[in-house]
KOLLONU-669217 format. One record per residue: residue in one letter; y, z, x of N, C-alpha, C, O in turn. Coordinates in nm, 3 decimals, decimal comma. Each point is the difference from the previous one (the first is absolute). Layout:
residues N
rest/n_c2/n_c3/n_c1/ca_c2/ca_c3/ca_c1/c_c2/c_c3/c_c1/o_c2/o_c3/o_c1
a/Y/Z/X/Y/Z/X/Y/Z/X/Y/Z/X
...
end
This chain:
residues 64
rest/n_c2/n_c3/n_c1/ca_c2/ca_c3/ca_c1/c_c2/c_c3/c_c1/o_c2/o_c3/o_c1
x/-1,032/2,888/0,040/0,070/-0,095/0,083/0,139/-0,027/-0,055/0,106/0,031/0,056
x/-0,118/-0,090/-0,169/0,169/-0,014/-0,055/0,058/0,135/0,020/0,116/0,008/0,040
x/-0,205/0,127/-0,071/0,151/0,121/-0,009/0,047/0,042/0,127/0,078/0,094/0,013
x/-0,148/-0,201/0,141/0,083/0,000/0,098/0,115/-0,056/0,039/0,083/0,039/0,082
x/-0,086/-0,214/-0,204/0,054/-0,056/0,054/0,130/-0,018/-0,101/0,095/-0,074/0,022
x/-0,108/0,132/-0,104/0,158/0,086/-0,114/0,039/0,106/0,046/0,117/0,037/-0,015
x/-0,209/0,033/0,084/0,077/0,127/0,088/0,116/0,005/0,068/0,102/0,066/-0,013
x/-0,167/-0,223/0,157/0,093/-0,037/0,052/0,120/-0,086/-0,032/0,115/-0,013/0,044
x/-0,182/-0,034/-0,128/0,114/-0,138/-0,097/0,132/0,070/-0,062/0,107/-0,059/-0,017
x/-0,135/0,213/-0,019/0,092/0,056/-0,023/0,098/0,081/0,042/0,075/0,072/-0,066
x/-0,081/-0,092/0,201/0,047/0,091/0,100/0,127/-0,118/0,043/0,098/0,046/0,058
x/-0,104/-0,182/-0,085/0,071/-0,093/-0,007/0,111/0,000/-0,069/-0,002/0,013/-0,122
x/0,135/-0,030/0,208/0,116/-0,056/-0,111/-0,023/-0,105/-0,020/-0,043/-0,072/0,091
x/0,067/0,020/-0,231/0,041/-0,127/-0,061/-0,138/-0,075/0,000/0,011/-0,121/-0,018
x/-0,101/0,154/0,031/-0,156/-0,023/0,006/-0,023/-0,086/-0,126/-0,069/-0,101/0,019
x/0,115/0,123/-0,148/-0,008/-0,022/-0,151/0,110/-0,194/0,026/0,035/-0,062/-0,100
x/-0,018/0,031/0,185/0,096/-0,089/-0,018/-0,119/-0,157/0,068/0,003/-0,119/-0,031
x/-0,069/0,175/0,103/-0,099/-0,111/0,056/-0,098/-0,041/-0,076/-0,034/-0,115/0,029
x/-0,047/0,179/-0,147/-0,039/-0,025/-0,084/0,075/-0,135/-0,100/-0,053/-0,110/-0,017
x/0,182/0,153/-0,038/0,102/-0,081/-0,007/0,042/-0,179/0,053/0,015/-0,110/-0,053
x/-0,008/0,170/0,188/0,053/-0,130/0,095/-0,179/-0,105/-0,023/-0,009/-0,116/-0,040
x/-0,104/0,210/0,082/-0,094/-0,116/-0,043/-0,050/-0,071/-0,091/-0,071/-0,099/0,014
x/0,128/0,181/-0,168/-0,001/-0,076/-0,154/0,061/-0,130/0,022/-0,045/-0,114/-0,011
x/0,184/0,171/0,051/0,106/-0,133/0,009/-0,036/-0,135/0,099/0,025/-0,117/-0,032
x/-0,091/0,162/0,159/-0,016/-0,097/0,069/-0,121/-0,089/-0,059/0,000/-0,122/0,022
x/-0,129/0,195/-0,116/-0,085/-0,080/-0,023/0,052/-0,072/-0,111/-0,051/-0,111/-0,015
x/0,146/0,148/-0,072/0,025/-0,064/-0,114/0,076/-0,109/0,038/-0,033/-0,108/-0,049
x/0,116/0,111/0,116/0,098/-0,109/0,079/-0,105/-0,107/0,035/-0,001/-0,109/-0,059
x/-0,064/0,132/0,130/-0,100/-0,110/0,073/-0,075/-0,073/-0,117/-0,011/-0,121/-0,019
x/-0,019/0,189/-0,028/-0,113/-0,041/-0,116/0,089/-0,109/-0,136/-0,042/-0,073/-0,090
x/0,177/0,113/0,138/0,081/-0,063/-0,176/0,093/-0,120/0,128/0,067/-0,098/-0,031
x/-0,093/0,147/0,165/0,009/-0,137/0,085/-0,080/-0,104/0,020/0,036/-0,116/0,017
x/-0,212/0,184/-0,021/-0,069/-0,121/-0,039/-0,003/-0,075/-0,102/-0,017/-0,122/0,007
x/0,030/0,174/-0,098/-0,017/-0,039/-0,139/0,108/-0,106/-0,034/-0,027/-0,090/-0,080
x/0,181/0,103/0,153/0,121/-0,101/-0,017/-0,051/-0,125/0,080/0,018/-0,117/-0,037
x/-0,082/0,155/0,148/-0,006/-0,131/0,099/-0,155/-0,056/-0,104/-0,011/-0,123/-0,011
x/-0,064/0,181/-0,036/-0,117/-0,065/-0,067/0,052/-0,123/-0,083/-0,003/-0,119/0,033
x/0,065/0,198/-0,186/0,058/-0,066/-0,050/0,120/-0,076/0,010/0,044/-0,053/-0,102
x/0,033/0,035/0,246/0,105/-0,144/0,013/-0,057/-0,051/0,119/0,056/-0,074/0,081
x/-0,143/0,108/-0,076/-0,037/-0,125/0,126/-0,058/-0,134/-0,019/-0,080/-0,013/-0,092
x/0,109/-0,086/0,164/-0,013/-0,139/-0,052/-0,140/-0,024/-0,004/-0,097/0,029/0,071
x/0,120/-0,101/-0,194/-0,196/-0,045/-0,025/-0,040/-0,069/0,096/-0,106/0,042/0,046
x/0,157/-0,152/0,016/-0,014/-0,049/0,101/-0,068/0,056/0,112/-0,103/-0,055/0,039
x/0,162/0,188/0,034/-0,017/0,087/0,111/-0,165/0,035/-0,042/-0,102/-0,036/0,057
x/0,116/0,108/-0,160/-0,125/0,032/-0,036/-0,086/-0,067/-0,009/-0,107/0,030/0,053
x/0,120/-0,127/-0,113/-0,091/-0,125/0,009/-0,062/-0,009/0,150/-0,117/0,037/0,012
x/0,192/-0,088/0,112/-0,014/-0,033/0,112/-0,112/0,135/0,050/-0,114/-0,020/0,041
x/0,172/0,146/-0,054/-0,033/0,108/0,027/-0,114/0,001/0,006/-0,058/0,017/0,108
x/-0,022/-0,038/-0,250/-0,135/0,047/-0,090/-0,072/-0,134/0,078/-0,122/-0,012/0,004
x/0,182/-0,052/0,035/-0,087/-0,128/0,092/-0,027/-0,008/0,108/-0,071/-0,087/0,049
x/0,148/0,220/0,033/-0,066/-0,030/0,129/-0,146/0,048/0,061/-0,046/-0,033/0,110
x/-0,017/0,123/-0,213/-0,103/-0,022/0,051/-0,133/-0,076/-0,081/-0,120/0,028/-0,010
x/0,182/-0,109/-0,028/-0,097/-0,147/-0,062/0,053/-0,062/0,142/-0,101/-0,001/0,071
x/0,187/-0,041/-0,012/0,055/-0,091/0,124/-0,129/0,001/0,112/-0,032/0,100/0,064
x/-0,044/-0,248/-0,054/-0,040/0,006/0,138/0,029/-0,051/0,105/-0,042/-0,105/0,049
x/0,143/0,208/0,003/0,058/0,000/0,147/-0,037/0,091/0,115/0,077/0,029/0,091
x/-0,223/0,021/-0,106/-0,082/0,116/0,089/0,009/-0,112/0,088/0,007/-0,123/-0,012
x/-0,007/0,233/0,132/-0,033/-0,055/0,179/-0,175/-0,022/0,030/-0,074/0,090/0,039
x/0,035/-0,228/-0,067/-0,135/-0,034/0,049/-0,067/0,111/0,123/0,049/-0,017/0,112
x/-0,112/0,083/-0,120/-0,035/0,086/0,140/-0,032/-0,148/0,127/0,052/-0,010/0,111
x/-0,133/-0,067/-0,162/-0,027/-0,060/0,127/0,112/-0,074/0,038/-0,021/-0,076/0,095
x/0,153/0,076/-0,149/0,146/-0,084/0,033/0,019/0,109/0,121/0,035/-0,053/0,105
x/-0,047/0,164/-0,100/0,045/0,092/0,128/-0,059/0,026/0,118/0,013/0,094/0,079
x/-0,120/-0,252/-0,079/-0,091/0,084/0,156/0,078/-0,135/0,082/-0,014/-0,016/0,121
end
């Protein structure tokens, strides 16, 4: 199965460059979560990690 799909992979210009572009995009994202992790306000988080302790569910029998 793979020596079909290097067969064709190589019949590609510039084929070797997308490999590339998706290192970069996962590393970007990942060293983007990691900035917003660590400066985001304790606060936010706080609120965050609480909403589902919050009881504000819709009673079923409030909807008949």
């Amino acid at each position: 199965m793979l020596k079909f799909i290097k067969g064709n992979l190589e019949n590609i210009d510039g084929v070797e460059i997308y490999p590339l572009i998706s290192l970069l995009i996962f590393f970007f994202f990942f060293m983007g979560l990691f900035w917003w992790v660590f400066t985001a306000k304790k606060s936010h988080i706080v609120e965050v990690s609480n909403i589902p302790l919050n009881d504000d569910t819709i009673n079923p029998n409030q909807l008949k």
